[in-house]
DRENLO-434980 format. One record per residue (C-alpha): residue number from 1; x negated, y, z negated. Coordinates in nm, 4 decimals, decimal comma. Each point is the difference from the previous one (the first is absolute). Layout:
    n         u         v         w
  NUM         X         Y         Z
...
***
This chain:
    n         u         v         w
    1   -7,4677   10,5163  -10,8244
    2   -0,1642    0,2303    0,2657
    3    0,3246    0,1026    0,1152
    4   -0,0097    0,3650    0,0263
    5   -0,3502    0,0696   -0,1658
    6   -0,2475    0,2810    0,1809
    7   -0,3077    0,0261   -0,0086
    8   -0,2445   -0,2385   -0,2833
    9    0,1461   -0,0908   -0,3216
   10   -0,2877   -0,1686   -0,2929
   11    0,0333   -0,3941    0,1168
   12   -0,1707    0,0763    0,3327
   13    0,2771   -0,0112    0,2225
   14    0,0286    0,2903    0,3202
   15    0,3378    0,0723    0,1224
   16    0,0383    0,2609    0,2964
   17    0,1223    0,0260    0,3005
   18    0,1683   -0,3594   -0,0336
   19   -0,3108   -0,1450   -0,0417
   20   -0,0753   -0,1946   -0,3285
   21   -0,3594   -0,0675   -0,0631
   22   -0,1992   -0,1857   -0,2651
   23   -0,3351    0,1918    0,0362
   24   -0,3214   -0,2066   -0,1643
   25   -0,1769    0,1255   -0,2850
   26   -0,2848    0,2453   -0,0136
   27   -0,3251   -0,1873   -0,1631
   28   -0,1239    0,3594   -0,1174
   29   -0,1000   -0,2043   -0,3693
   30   -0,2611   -0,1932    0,2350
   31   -0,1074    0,2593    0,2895
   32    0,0170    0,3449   -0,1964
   33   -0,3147   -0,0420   -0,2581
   34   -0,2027   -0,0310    0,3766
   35    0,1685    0,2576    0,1282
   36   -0,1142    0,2053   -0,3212
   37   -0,3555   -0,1336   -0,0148
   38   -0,0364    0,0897    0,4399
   39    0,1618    0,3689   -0,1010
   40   -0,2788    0,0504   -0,3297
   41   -0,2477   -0,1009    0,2509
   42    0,0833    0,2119    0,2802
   43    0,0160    0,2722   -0,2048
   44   -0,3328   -0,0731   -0,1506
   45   -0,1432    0,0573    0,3715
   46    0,1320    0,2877    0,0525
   47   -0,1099    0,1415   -0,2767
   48   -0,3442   -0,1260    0,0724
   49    0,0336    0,1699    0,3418
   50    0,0392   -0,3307    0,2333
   51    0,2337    0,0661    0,2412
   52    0,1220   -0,3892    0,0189
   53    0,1849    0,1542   -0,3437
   54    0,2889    0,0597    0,2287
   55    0,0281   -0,3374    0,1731
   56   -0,0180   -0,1960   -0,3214
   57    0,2437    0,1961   -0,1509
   58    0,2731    0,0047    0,3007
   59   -0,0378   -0,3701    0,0375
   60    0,1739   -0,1501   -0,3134
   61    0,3208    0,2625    0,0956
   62   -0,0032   -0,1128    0,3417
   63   -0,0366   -0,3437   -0,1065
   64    0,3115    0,0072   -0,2456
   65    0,2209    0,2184    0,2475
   66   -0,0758   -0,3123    0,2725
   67    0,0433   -0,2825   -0,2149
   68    0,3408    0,1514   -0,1647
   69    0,1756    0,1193    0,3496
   70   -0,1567   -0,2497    0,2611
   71   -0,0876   -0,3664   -0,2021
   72    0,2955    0,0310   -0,2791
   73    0,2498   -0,3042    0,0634
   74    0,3439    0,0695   -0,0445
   75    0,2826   -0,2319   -0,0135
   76    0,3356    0,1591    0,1792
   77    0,3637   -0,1572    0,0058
   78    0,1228    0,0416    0,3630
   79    0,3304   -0,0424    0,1891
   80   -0,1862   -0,2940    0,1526
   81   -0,1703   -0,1498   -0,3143
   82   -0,2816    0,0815   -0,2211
   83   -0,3351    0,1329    0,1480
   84   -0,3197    0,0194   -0,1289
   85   -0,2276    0,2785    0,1494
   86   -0,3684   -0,0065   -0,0778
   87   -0,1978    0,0921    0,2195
   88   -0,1156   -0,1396    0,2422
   89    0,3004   -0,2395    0,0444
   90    0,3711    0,0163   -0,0579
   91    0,1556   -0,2848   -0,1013
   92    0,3730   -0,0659   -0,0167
   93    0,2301   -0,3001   -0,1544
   94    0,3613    0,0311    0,1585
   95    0,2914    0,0128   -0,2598
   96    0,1631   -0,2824    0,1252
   97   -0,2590   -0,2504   -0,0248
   98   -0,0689    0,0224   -0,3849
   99    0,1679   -0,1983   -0,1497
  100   -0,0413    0,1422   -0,4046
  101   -0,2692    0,2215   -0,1480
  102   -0,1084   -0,0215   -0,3822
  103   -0,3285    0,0512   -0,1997
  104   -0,2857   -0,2495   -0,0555
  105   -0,3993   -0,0066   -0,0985
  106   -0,2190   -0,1383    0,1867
  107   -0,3824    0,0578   -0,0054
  108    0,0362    0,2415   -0,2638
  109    0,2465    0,2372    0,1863
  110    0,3767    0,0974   -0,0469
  111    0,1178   -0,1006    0,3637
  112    0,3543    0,1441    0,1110
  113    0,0440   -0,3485    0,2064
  114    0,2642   -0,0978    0,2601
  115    0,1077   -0,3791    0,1150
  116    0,0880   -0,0331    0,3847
  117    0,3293   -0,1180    0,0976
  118    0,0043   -0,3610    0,1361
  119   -0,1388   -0,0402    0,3467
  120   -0,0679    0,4171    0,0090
  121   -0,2951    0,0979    0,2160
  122   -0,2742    0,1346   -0,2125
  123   -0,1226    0,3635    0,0539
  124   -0,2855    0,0793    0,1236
  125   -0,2102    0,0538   -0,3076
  126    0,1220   -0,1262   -0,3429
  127   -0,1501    0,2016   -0,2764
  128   -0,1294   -0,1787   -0,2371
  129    0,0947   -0,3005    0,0899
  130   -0,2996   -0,1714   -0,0045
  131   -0,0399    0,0726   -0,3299
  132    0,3809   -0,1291   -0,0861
  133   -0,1043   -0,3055    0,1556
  134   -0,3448   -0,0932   -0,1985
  135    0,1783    0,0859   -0,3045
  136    0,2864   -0,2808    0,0384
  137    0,2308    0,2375    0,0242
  138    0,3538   -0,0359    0,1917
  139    0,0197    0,2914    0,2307
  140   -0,1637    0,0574    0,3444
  141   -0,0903    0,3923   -0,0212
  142   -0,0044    0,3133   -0,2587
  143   -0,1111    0,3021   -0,0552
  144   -0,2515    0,1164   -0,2958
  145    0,2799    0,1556   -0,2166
  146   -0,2788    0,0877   -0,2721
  147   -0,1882    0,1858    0,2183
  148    0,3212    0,2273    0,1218
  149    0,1173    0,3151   -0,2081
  150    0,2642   -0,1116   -0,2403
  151    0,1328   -0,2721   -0,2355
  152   -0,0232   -0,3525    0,2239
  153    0,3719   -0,0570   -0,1605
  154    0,1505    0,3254    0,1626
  155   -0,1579   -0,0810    0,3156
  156    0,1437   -0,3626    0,0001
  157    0,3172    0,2168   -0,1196
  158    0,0208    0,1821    0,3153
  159   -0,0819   -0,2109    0,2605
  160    0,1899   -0,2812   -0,1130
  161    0,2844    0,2595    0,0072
  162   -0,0763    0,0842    0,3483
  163   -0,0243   -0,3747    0,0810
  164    0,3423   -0,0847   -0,1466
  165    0,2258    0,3056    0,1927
  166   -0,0588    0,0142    0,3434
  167    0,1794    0,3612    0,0183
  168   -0,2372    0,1365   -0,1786
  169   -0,2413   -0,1201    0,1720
  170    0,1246    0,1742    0,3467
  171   -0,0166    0,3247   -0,1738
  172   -0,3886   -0,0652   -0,0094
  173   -0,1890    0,2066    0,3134
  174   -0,1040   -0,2542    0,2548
  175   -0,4061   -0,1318   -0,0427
  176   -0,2294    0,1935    0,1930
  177   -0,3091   -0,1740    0,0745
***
């Protein structure tokens, strides 16, 4: 499916360089209407000659350039398996240890989960796996498909593809931590 794609396509997914990245989504419906309301306001004090104008409106620009280059989680496929990068912690589940991925709900989220092979170490971190686990639910780790750019099912698509053909997978730039 990513085979041969530059650049972003509409379901979210980043190909280039080698790299293919499921970037998270942007919750501009939920942090925008601030941003607007700190701008009006900033621009009220200028007007009104108080020079904090220029603070007040810098700081909701600086604020969304932070939180969308520094704090946005992104879940990249890897020669060595899939890694999750949010800062401030990598986390990485090897290829060979995961047994099969699918889809599930638990605690009212769409969960891209995986299932450890028998007797497989457990990485470091399991996302969401706490979660997975209250819920009943048969896997040991995920990642929050909902909250990722892109249809959960072409996610699951590509991965699983990944998962299944080992060639492909060596074509993948090694993980950089």
């Amino acid at each position: 499916m990513a085979e041969g794609i530059r650049g972003s396509d509409s379901d979210g997914l980043v190909v280039a360089g080698g790299r293919v990245v499921f970037r998270a989504r942007r919750p501009a419906v939920l942090v925008l209407p601030f941003a607007v309301l700190t701008e009006a306001a900033g621009i009220a004090f200028l007007v009104a000659g108080l020079s904090i104008g220029w603070a007040v409106v810098a700081a909701p620009i600086g604020a969304l350039l932070v939180t969308g280059l520094l704090f946005r989680p992104v879940l990249e496929l890897t020669r060595e398996g899939l890694l999750q990068r949010q800062y401030p912690f990598s986390s990485l589940t090897r290829w060979e240890v995961i047994d099969h991925l699918d889809l599930t709900r638990a605690g009212n989220r769409v969960i891209l989960a995986y299932r450890l092979r028998e007797g497989a170490p457990p990485p470091r971190r399991q996302p969401a796996g706490a979660l997975l686990r209250a819920a009943g639910r048969p896997f040991d780790g995920g990642w929050f498909a909902d909250s990722l750019a892109g249809r959960p099912e072409d996610i699951l698509t590509t991965v699983s593809g990944y998962l299944a053909d080992p060639t492909r997978r060596e074509r993948l730039p090694a993980a950089r931590r």
